[in-house]
DRENMI-627436 format. One record per residue (C-alpha): residue in three letters; z, x, y. Coordinates in steps of 0.05 Angstrom, whole numbers, plus 5000, padded with zeros to 4 digits. Each point is the difference from the previous one (the first is absolute). Example, Ala and Ser with C-alpha at 12.3 -4.5 7.8 and 13.67 -1.06 7.14 Angstrom:
REM DRENMI-627436
GULUM  rest     Z     X     Y
GULUM   ALA  5156  5246  4910
GULUM   SER  4987  5027  5069
REM end
This chain:
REM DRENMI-627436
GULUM  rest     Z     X     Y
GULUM   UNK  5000  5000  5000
GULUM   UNK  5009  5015  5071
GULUM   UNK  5036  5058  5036
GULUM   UNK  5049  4997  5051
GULUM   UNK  4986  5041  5063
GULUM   UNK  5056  5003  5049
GULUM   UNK  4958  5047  5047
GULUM   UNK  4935  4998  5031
GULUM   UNK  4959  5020  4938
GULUM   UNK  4968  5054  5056
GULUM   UNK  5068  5032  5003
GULUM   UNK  5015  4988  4925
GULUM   UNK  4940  5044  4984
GULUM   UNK  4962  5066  5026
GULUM   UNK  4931  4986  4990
GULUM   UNK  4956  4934  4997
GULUM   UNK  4935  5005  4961
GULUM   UNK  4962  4948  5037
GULUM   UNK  4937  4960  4958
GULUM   UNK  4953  4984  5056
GULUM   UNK  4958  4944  4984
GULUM   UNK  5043  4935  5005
GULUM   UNK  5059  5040  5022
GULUM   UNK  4977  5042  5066
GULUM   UNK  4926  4973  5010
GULUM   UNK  4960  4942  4970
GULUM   UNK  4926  5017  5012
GULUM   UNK  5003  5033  5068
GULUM   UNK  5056  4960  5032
GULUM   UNK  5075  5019  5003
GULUM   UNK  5050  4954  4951
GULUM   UNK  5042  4963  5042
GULUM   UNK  5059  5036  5024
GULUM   UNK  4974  5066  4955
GULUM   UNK  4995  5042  5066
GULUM   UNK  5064  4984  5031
GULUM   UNK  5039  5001  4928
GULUM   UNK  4971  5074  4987
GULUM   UNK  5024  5012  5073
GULUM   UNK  5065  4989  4976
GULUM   UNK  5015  5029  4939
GULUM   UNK  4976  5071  5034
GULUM   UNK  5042  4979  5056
GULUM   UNK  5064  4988  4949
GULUM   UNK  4977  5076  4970
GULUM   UNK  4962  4975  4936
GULUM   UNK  4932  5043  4987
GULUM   UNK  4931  4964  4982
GULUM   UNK  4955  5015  4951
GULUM   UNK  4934  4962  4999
GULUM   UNK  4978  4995  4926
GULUM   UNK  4932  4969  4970
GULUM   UNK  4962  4989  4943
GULUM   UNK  4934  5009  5030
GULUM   UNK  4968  5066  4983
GULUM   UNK  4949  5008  5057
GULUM   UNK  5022  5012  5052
GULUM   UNK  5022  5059  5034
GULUM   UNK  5077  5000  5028
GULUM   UNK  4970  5012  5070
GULUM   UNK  4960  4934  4987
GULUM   UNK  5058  4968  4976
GULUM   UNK  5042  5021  5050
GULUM   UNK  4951  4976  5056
GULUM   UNK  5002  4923  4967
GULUM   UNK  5072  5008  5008
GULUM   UNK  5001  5018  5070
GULUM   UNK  4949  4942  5018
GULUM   UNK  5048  4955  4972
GULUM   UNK  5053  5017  5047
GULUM   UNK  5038  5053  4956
GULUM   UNK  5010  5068  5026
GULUM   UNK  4981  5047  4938
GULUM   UNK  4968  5062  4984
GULUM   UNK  4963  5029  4932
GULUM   UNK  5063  5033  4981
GULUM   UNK  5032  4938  4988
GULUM   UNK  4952  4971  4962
GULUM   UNK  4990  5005  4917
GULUM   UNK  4938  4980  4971
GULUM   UNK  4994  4988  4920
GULUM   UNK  4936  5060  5003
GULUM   UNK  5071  5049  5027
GULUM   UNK  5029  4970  4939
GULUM   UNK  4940  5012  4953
GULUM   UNK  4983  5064  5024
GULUM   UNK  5073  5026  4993
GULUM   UNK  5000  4974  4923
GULUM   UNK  4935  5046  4990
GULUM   UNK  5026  5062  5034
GULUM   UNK  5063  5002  4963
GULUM   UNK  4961  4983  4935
GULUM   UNK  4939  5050  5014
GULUM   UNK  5012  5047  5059
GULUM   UNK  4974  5014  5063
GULUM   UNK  4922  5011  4997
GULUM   UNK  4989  4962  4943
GULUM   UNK  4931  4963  5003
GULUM   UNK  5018  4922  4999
GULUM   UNK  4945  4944  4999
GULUM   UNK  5003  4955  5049
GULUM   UNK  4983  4925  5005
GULUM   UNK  5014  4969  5062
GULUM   UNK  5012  5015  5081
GULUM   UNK  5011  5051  5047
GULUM   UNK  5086  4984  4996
GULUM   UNK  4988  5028  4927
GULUM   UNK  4960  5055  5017
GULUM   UNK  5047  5024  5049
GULUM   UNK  5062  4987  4965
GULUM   UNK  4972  5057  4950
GULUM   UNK  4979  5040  5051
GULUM   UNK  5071  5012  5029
GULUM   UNK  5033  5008  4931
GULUM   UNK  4953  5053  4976
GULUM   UNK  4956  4969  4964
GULUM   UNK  4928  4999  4990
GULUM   UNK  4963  4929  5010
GULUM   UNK  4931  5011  4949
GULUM   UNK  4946  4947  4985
GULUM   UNK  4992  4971  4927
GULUM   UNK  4960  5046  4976
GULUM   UNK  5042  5064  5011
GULUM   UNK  5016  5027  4938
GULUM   UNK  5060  5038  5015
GULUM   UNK  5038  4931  5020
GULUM   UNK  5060  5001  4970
GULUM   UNK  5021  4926  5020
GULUM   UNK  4966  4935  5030
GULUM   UNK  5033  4972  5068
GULUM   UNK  4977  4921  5017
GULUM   UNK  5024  4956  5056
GULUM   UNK  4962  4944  5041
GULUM   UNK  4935  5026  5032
GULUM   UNK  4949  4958  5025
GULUM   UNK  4943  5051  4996
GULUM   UNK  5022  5012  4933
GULUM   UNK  4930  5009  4957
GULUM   UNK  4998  4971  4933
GULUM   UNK  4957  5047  4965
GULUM   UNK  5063  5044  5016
GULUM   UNK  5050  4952  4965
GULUM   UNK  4958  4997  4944
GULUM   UNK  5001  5072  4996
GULUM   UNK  5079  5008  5012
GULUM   UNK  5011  4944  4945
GULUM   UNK  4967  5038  4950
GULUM   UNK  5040  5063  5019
GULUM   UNK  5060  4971  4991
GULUM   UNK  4992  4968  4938
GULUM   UNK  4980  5069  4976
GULUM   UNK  5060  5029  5020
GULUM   UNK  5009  5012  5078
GULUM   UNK  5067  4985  5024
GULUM   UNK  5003  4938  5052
GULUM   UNK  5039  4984  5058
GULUM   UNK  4993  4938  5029
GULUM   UNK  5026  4990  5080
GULUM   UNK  5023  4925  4985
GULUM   UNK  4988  4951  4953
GULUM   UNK  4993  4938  5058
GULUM   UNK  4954  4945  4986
GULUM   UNK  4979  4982  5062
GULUM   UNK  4995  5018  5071
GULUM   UNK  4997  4966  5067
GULUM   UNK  4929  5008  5045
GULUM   UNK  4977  4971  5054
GULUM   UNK  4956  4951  4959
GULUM   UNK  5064  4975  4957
GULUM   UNK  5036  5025  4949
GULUM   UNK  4951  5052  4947
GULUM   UNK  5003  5032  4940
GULUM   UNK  5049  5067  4999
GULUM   UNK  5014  5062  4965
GULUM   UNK  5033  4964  4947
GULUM   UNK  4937  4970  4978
GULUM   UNK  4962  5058  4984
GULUM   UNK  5061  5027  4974
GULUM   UNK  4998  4943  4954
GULUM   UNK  4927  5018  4978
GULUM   UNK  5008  5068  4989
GULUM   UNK  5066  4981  4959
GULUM   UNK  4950  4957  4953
GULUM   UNK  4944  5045  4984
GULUM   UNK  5051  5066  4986
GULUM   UNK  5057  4972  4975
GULUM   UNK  5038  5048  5043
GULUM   UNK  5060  4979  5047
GULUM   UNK  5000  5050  5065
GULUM   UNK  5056  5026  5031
GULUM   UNK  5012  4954  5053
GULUM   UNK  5025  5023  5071
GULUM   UNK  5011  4936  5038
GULUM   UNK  5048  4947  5002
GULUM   UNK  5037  4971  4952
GULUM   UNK  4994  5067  4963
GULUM   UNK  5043  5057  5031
GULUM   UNK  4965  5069  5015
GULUM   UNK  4988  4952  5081
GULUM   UNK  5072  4995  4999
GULUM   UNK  5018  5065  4982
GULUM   UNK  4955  5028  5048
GULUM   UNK  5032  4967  5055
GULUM   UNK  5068  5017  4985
GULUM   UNK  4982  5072  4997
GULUM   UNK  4961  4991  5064
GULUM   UNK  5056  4965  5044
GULUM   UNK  5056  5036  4960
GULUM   UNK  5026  4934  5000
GULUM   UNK  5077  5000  4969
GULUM   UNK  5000  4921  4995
GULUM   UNK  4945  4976  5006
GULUM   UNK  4982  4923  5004
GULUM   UNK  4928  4974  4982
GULUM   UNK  4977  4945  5049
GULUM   UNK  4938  4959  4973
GULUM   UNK  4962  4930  4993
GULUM   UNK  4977  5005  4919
GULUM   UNK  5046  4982  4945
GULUM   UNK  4953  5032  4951
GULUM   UNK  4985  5064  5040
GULUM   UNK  5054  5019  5058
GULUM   UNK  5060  4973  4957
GULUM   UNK  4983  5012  4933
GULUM   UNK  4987  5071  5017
GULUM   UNK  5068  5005  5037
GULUM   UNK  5037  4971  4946
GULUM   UNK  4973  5046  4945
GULUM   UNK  5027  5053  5049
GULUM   UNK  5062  4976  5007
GULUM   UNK  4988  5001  5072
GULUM   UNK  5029  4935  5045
GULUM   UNK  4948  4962  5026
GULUM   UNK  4986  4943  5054
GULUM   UNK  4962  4940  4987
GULUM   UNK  4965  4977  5065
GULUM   UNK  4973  4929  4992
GULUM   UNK  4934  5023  5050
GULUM   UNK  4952  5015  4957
GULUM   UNK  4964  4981  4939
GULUM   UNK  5066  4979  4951
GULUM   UNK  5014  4920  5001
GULUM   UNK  5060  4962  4988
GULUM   UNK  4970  4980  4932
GULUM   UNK  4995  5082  4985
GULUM   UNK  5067  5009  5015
GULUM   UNK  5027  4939  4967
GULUM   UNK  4969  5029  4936
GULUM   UNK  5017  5078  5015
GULUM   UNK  5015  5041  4933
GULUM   UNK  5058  5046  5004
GULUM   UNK  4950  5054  5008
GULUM   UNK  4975  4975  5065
GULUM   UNK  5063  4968  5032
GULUM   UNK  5017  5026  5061
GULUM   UNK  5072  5031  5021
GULUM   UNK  4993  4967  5075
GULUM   UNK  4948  4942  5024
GULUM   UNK  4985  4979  5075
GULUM   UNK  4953  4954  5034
GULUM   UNK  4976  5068  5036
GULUM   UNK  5009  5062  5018
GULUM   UNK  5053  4992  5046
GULUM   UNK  5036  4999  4935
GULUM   UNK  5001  5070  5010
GULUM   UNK  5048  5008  5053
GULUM   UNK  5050  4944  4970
GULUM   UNK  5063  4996  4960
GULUM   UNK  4990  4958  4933
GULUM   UNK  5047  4959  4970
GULUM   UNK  4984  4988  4929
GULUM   UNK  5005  4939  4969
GULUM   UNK  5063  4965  4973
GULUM   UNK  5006  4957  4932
GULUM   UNK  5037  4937  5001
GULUM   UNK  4990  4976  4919
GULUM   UNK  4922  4972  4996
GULUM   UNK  4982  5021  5083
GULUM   UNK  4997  5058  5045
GULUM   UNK  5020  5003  5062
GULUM   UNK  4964  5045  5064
GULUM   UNK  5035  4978  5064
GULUM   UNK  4995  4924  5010
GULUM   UNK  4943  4992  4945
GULUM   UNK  5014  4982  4931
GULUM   UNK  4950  5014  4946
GULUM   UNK  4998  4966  4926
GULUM   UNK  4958  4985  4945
GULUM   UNK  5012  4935  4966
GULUM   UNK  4958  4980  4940
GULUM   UNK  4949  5049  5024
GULUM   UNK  4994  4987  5068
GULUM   UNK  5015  5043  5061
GULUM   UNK  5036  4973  5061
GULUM   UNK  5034  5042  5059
GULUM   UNK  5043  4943  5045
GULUM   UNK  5033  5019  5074
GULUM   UNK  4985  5038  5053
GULUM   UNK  4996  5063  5036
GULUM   UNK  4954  5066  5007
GULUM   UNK  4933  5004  4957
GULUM   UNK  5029  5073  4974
GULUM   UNK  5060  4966  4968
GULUM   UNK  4951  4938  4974
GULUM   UNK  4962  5048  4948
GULUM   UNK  5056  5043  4985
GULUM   UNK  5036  4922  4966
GULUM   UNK  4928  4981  4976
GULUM   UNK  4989  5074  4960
GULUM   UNK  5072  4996  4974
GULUM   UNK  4994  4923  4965
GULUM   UNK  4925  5020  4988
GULUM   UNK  5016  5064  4959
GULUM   UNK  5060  4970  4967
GULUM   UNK  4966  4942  4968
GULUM   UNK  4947  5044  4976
GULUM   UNK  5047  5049  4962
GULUM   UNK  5036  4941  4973
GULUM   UNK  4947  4955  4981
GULUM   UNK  4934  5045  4984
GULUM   UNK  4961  4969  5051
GULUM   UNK  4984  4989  5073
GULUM   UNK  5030  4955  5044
GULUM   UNK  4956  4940  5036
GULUM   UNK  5004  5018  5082
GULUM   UNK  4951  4952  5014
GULUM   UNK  5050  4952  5035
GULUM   UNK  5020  5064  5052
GULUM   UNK  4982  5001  5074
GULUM   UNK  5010  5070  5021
GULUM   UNK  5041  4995  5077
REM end
């Protein structure tokens, strides 16, 4: 269930590793509240570390979406799954080892600092194959990399994510290629990205972050990840996860805090309390009765979810199955 916070969670811990999409930015436009919340938590002396999935871009570019968004950041503070990817093949190969490379110019550069030597298919010293999401990405050159690998040559994949916003809707990601070249070889990859942890443990080593607390919008991505770690992390409701995907969260991708947004950065957080078959978050009281999910009372949104995750997640441990939320109006 739910922690208890009796400090600002940006005093409780050093460094927050920030998701962007849905948490600091949705498209090009700030979340809600994101700027000043960041604003804050520096303020109250908690570092930031901007952390995402997507593989192609450079930090500086990164860094510069930030910014437009009404963040202050710089590249330093930014950690891209191709850093995590490339540091996974320089520990496992060396520096100057020839890696192929499928995908954009964030991966090509990511081996570039780290020592590494970005090759095309065909070069026969490769000693590993590198993919993230490229749109120039030539399929003659996937063809060729699939067959390499299912010969033998060691794979890396940035993430595994299935699909990825543009500015004509939401397209086909990494993932799915991932997914293709998974079927023809038969070979998993190493994967760098979110859920799994070399993204993570890039970060921490990064930041030097002591206590660090993961901040993110995907149950199955941001959380998961951070809970595989170990690592505390923040649910904010801005994003992509809906009150039917936290109703039904697995222990694997429950949350240790949850917040309308990200001002649930720089706030205390009371967890829960259980009176026999409800919870109670402030003035809201959450149950399940015969499968049904109701949160009665009143008071702030933050303490509404925290009663509605607490009945949700009980009922589902207990009885196998997800509760009904259908009847909830979020305040």
């Amino acid at each position: 269930m739910l922690r208890s916070c009796a400090e600002p969670l940006a005093q409780a811990y050093d460094v927050a590793m920030l998701d962007l999409d849905g948490v600091v930015y949705v498209g090009e436009a700030p979340v809600p509240g994101a700027p000043e919340a960041i604003a804050e938590a520096r303020r109250l002396g908690q570092r930031v570390a901007f952390i995402t999935n997507n593989a192609s871009r450079t930090p500086e570019k990164v860094a510069a979406k930030i910014v437009k968004a009404g963040v202050p950041a710089d590249a330093e503070e930014v950690v891209t799954s191709a850093q995590a990817a490339a540091r996974v093949l320089v520990d496992r190969h060396g520096k100057g080892a020839h890696v192929v490379v499928l995908g954009a110019a964030g991966l090509v550069e990511a081996l570039d600092v780290v020592g590494l030597q970005p090759v095309d298919v065909e070069d026969e010293d490769a000693v590993a194959l590198v993919t993230g999401y490229g749109p120039d990405v030539i399929w003659r050159d996937v063809m060729r990399a699939a067959v390499r690998v299912r010969d033998g040559l060691p794979w890396v994949a940035s993430n595994t994510d299935g699909t990825i916003p543009t500015g004509f809707g939401i397209a086909p990601g990494h993932g799915v290629m991932v997914r293709m070249l998974r079927d023809f070889t038969g070979v998993e990859p190493v994967v760098a990205g979110k859920p799994s942890r070399p993204l993570l443990d890039e970060t921490i080593a990064r930041t030097g972050a002591q206590r660090p607390l993961m901040v993110g919008d995907r149950l199955d991505t941001d959380i998961e990840g951070a809970v595989a770690l170990d690592i505390p992390a923040l649910l904010v409701m801005t994003g992509v996860t809906q009150l039917a995907d936290l109703v039904a969260a697995p222990k694997r991708m429950r949350p240790t805090y949850v917040a309308s947004d990200l001002c649930g950065l720089v706030e205390a957080h009371p967890a829960p309390t259980r009176d026999g078959a409800s919870w109670r978050a402030g003035d809201w009281i959450g149950a399940t009765t015969d499968g049904r999910l109701t949160v009665t009372g009143q008071g702030g949104t933050d303490d509404w979810w925290r009663a509605a995750a607490a009945a949700a997640w009980q009922w589902l441990d207990d009885a196998g199955e997800p509760a009904d939320p259908t009847a909830l109006r979020i305040p």
